[in-house]
N, C-alpha and C positions, 0 to 999 in steps of 0.2 A: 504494500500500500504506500503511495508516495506521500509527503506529507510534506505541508504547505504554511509558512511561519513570516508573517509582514511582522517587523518587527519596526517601531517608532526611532530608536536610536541607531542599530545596526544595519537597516534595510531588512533583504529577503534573504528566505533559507530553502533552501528544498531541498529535503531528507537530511535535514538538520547541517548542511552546505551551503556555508554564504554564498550568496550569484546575485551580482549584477543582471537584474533586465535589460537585455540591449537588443530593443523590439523597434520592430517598424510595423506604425499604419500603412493601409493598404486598402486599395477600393477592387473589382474584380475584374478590371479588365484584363485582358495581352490579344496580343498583336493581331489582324484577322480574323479573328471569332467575335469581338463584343466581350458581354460578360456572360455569353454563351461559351465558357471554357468546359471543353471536356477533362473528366474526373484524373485522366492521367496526369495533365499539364499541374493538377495544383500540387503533387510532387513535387516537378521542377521548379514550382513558383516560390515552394518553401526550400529548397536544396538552395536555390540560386542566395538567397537571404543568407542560410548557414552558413556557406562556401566562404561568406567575409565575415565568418564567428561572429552572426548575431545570434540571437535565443529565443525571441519572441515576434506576435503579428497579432495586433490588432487589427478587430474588425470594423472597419469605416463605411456606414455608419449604422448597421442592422444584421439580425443573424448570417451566420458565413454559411456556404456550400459546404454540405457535410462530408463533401470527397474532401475538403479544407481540412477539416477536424482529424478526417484519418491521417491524413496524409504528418498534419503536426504528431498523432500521438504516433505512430511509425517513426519518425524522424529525429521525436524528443525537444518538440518547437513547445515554448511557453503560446498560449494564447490568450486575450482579452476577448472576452463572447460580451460582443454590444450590444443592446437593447436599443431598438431603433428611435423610442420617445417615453419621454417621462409621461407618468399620470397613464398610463395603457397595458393595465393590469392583462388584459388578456394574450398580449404579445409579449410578458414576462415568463405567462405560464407554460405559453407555446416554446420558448428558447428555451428556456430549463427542462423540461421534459426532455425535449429532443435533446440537449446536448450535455445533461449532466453526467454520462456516462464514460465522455472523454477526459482523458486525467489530461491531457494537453491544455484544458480550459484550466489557469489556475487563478482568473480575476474576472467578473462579473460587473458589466459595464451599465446602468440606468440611461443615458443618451450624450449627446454629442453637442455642446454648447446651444446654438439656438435649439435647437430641439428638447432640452431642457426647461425647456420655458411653456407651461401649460396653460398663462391667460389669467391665471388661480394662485391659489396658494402651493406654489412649486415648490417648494421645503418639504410641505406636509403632503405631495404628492410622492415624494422622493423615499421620503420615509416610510409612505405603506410596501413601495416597491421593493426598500432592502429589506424588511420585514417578510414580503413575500418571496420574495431570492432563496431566504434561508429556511422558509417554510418547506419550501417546495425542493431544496436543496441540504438538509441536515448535517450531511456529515461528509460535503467536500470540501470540508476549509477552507472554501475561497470568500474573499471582501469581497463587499461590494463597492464598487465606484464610479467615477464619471468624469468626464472633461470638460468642467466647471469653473470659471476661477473665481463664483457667486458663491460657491460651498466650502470656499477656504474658511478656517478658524474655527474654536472648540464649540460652536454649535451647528456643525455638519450635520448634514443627513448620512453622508459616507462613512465606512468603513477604513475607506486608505485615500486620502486627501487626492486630487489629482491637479496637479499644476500647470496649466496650459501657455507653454512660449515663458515668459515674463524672467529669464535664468537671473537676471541680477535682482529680482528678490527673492529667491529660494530662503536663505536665511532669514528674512524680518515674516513672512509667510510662515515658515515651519516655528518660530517663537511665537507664532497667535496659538498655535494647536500644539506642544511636544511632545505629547502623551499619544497622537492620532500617527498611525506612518502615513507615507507620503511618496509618490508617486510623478513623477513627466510624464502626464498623460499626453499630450503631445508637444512636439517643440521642433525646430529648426527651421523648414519650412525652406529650406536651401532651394536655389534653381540653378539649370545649368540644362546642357546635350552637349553629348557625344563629338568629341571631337571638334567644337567648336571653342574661339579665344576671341572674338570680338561681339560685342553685344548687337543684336542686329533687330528693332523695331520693326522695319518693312521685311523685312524676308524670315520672324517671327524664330530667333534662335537666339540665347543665350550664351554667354562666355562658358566655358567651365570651371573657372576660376572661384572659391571657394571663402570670399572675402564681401565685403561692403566694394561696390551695390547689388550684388548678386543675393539676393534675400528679400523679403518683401517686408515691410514699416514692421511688422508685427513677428519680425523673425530673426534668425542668427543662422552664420554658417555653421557649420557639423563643427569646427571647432574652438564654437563660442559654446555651444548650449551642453556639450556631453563634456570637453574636457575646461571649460571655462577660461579658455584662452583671450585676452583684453577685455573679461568681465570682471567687476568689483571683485575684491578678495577672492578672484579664480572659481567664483561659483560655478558649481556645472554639474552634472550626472555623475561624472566619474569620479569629481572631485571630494563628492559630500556622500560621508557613510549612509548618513540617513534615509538617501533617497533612495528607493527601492532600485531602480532604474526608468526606463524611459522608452518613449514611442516614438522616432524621427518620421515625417508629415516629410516624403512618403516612401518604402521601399521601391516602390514599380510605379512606375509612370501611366497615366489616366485618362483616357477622354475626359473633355471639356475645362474648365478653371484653369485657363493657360496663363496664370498670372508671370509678370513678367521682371527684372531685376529694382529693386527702390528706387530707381531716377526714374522709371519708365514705366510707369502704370498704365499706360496705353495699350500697352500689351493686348492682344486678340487674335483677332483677323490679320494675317493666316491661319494664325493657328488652330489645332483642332484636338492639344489636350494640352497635359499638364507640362509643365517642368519640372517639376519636386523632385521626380523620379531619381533612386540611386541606381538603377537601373532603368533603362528605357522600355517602352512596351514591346518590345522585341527582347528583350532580354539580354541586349547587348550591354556591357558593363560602359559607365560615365568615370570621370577621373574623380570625383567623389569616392565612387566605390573602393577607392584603392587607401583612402585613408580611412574607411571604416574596417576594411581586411586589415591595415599594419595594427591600429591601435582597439580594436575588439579581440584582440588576439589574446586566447589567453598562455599561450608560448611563450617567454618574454625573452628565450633565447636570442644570441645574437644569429644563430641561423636562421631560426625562423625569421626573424625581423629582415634579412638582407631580401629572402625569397619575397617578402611580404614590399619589398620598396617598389615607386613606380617615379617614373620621369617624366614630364610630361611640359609642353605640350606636343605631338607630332612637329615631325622637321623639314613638312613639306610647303616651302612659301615661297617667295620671290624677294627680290632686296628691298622693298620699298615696306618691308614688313622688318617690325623690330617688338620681341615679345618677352616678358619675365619668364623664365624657366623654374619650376620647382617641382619639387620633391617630394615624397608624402614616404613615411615609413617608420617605425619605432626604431633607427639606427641612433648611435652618438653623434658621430660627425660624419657630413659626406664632403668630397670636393669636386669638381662641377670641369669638368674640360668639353673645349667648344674648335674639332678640327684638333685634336691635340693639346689647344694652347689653355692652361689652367685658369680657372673663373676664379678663384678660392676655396677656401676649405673654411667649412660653417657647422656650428653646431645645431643639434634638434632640437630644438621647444619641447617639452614634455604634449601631447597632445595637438600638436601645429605640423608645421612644414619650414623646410627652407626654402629659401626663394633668392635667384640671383638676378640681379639685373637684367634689364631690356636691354639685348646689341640688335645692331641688324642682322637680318638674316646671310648666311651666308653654305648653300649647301654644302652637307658631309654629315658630320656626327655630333651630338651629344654623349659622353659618356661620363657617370657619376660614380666613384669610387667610394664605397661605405664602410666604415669604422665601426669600432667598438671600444669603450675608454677599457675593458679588460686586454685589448691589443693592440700593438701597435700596427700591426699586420690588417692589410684589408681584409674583411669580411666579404666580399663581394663588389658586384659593380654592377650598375644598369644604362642602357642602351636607348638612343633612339638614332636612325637613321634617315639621311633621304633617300626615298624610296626612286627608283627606276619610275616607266611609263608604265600602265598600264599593258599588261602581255598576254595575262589569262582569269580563264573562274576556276574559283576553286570549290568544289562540292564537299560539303560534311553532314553528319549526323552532329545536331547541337548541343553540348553538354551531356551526351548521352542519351538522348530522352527518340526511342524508337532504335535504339543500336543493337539490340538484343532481338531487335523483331518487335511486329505486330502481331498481336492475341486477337482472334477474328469475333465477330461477334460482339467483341466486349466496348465500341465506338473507343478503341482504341487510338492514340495519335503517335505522331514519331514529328521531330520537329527538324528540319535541313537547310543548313545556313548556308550561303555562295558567298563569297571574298573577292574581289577583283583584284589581284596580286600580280607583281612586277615579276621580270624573269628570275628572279632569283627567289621568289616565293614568298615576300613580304608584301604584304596588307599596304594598297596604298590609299594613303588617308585621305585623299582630294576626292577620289571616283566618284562619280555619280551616274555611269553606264545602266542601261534599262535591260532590266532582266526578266527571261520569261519562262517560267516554268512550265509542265508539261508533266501527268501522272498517266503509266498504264500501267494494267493489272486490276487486282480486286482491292482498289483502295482511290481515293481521290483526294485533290487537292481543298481543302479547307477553307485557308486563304493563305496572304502573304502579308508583313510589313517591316519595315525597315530603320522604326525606332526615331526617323523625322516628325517632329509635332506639327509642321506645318506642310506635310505633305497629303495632298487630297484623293489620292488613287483611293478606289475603294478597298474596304475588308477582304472580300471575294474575287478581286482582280489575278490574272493571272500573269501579269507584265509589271513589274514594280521598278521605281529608278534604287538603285545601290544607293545606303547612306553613308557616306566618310568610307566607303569601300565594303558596305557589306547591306545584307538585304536577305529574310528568312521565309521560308514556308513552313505551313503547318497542315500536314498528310492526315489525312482521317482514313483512319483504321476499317476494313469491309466487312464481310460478313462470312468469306468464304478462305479457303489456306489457297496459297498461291505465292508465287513473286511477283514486288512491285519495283517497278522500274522510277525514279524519279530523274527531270533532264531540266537540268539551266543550260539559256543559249541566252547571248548576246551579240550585238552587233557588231566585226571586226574579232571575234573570238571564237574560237574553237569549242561546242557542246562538251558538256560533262553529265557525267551520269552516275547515280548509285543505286545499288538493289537492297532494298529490303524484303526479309521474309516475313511471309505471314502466317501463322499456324494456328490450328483449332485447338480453342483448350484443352488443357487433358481430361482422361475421364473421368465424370462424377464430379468435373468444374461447377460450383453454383454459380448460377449467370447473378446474382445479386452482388455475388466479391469482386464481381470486374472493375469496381473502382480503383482495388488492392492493388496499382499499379505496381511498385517494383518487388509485389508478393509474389506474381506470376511466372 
C-alpha cells in the first residue's frame, strides 16, 4: 500500500520518502488527433515528461482520460485529479468513483481559478466539496486542493494550500497559514518554440530564450519560479522545504491561448495554440526542456550532469545575425569556444545557465567544454555545428512508441518522425521542405504535425511543411495482422520508407486491456 504524507514544514513523503513534486499541467491535446488521443499515445505523453525527471501531471482543467491514469500508475507518475468546478457536487462524485482506485492520483483538485468562483458563497461551497472528496474517498490519503490564490491563509477550505504564479511571496503566504502544507499549484507560464531566437509578432513564434520578456505579466521563466533565480531571498520550488513541489503551466503545448512574450501581448493570429509548451505538440523537445532534464535530475553526479548539458542556440545563420549563446546543465564550470577561439570559462548559477555574449555569426562550430570543481579534468563537452544543405529524409519510429509493432484491433498507434538532414546526417535547423506521407497495408495514417503554432495545415493532412527540420505522423493501428509500409517523399529528395508489423493479440487477449499499451 503506498502511502501518502503532505507535510506543512518538510513538504511531501511517499512511503515515508521525501520527493519533491516536479509536475507539469497539461490540457489533452498532440499533434493531429485533437484531444481525440488514442489510449496508447498517453504513455508517451507521460514517458516524454519523465524522460526530463519530472514526477507528476496535472489535470487542466477537468477529469483526465482514464488511459491517463493507467498509463501514470504503470509509469509511477504523481497525478492531480481536477474537479472541473467548484459548488458541483455531482461531478465530484462522478471523479472519485471513477478514479479512486488509481494510486497514481495522490492530490485531489476542487477547480481551477475562475472556475472556482460559484456566484455564492464559494468558501462554503468549497468546503462541502473536500468534505465530500473524503467521504466518498476514506482511506486514500490524499488532500484536497485547488488553484486559488483567494484560499491562501488559516481559514482555507483546503487541505494543502495551493499557490498560483506569485514565487516572491511564497514566504509572507506560507506565514499566514504554517501549520497548512502548501503546494505551486501552478507557476511559470514560460513561452518559447522550437528552435526559434528572435521574437516574431507577425509570423507568430517566440524566442527560446528563457529570460524577461519571454513570460507573460503574471509569470516567471523555469528558472525564476522552481529554483528562485533573481527572486527575493531565492524563493522558489526547489529552494523552500516546505513547499510540496509544483505544477509548471505547461508540459505539452495546446491548441488555442497563444499568448505571447510581456512586451507583446498582441500575440494571436497566426497562431493556432499555445506557447507554454516544454515540449511542443508534436512532441519534439524546446530548449527549455533541456534545463528541466539537467536540474530535475535526481543524479547529481558529475556524469550525469555532463550527459544532461545542452548548447544552444542552433548555428545555422548568416553574418548579419549576432546571438547570446548559452548553456543549460547542472555542470560547475563550462568554457564556450566559437571556431576554436575561447569565449571564457564561466561558472553555473545553482539553478540558471550560462550565457556568453552576442558575436556575429560566423559558420563552423560551437563547442563547450564542462567541468567539475571535484576535477580539474573535463567532464565532457557539447557541440553544435553548421549544418550542410539540405541532402535527404530521414525516416524513424518516434521515441519508440509503435517500434515493437502494432497490436490489431486494439486502435493501436505507432508514431514516425522525418528529419531533413545534410549529407553527413545532421538535422538541419533552417528546413522547412513539404512532406508527404503515404500508409499501405492494414493501418492508416491518422494525421501529421510539426510542432509550428502558427502553422494552418490541417490535423488530417497528409502533406505537412518540416519545422526547424522535422515534421511527424501518427499511424493508427487496423484491425487485421499484416505489414505496414509507411513512405515520406519530398520535393528534390529521395522516398524513404519503414515497415511496421502488425499482429493479433495473443490468445485469450481481453479487448478491454488494449489500453495497457506497453503491457502488450
Amino acid at each position: 500500500m503506498r502511502q501518502l504524507l503532505f507535510d506543512a514544514s518538510a513538504g511531501f513523503f511517499l512511503n515515508s520518502v521525501a520527493m519533491k513534486i516536479k509536475g507539469y499541467a497539461n490540457h489533452q491535446d498532440f499533434a493531429g488527433v485533437g484531444v481525440a488521443v488514442p489510449d496508447h499515445l498517453q504513455w508517451h505523453r507521460v514517458q516524454k515528461l519523465k524522460d526530463m525527471h519530472g514526477n507528476g501531471w496535472r489535470t487542466a482543467h477537468n477529469p483526465p482520460d482514464p488511459a491517463l491514469l493507467a498509463a501514470a500508475d504503470e509509469l509511477g507518475f504523481l497525478v492531480w485529479d481536477e474537479n472541473h468546478r467548484n459548488g458541483q457536487d455531482a461531478e465530484v462524485e462522478l471523479l472519485v468513483r471513477r478514479d479512486r482506485n488509481h494510486p497514481s492520483v495522490v492530490i485531489w483538485s476542487i477547480c481551477n481559478e475562475v472556475l472556482c468562483d460559484t456566484q455564492g458563497d464559494w468558501v462554503s461551497d468549497a468546503r462541502r466539496l473536500n468534505k465530500l472528496f473524503h467521504q466518498l474517498d476514506p482511506l486514500g490519503q490524499r488532500p484536497v486542493s485547488a488553484n486559488q490564490n483567494g484560499w491562501i491563509g488559516p481559514d482555507t477550505p483546503l487541505d494543502l494550500i495551493g499557490f498560483d504564479y506569485n514565487t516572491e511571496n511564497y514566504d509572507a503566504w506560507k506565514a499566514l497559514a504554517p501549520d497548512i502544507p502548501t503546494i505551486s499549484s501552478e507557476t511559470s507560464s514560460a513561452v518559447s518554440d522550437r528552435d526559434e531566437y528572435f521574437n516574431d509578432v507577425a509570423g507568430g513564434h517566440v524566442a527560446g530564450y528563457d529570460e524577461l520578456p519571454n513570460y507573460p505579466s503574471w509569470g516567471q521563466s523555469a528558472q525564476q519560479a522552481w529554483g528562485g533565480v533573481g527572486v527575493k531571498n531565492d524563493q522558489g520550488i526547489l529552494t523552500r522545504d516546505y513547499m510540496c513541489g509544483g505544477w509548471t503551466w505547461t508540459g505539452w503545448d495546446y491548441k488555442g491561448e497563444p499568448t505571447g512574450p510581456q512586451d507583446a501581448p498582441q500575440y494571436g493570429w497566426p497562431d493556432v495554440n499555445s506557447h507554454f509548451g516544454i515540449l511542443d505538440l508534436a512532441g519534439f523537445e524546446k530548449d527549455r526542456y533541456f534545463w528541466y532534464r539537467a536540474w530535475f535530475d535526481p543524479d547529481a553526479s558529475p556524469a550525469a550532469a555532463a550527459q544532461n548539458a545542452y548548447l544552444f542556440p542552433h548555428w545555422n545563420w548568416n553574418t548579419s545575425v549576432a546571438l547570446p549563446i548559452w548553456l543549460y546543465g547542472a555542470v560547475d564550470r563550462a568554457e564556450l569556444f566559437v571556431n576554436g577561439v575561447s569565449r571564457g570559462l564561466q561558472e553555473m548559477p545553482r539553478f540558471g545557465h550560462i550565457q556568453w555574449a552576442a558575436s556575429p555569426w560566423v559558420a563552423g562550430s560551437l563547442r563547450a567544454v564542462l567541468y567539475s570543481n571535484a576535477s580539474a579534468t573535463p567532464i565532457g563537452e557539447v557541440w553544435r555545428n553548421t549544418t550542410g544543405v539540405p541532402a535527404a529524409l530521414r525516416i524513424a519510429i518516434k521515441d519508440g512508441v509503435g517500434g515493437h509493432g502494432l497490436v490489431a484491433t486494439c486502435r493501436d498507434a505507432a508514431l514516425v518522425s522525418v528529419e531533413v538532414v545534410d549529407s553527413a546526417g545532421h538535422v538541419v535547423p533552417t528546413a522547412a521542405d513539404i512532406v508527404t506521407f503515404a500508409v499501405s497495408g492494414p493501418a492508416s495514417l491518422l494525421g501529421t504535425g510539426n510542432g509550428d503554432p502558427a502553422c494552418h495545415t490541417g490535423d488530417k493532412a497528409t502533406t505537412r511543411p518540416a519545422f526547424h527540420g522535422k515534421v511527424l505522423a501518427v499511424i493508427a493501428g487496423g484491425n487485421v495482422a499484416g505489414s505496414v509500409l509507411v513512405t515520406a517523399s519530398a520535393p528534390g529528395f529521395a522516398p524513404v520508407s519503414l515497415q511496421i508489423a502488425q499482429q493479433l493479440p495473443a490468445p485469450g487477449f481481453a479487448a478491454e486491456w488494449c489500453h495497457l499499451g506497453p503491457a502488450l
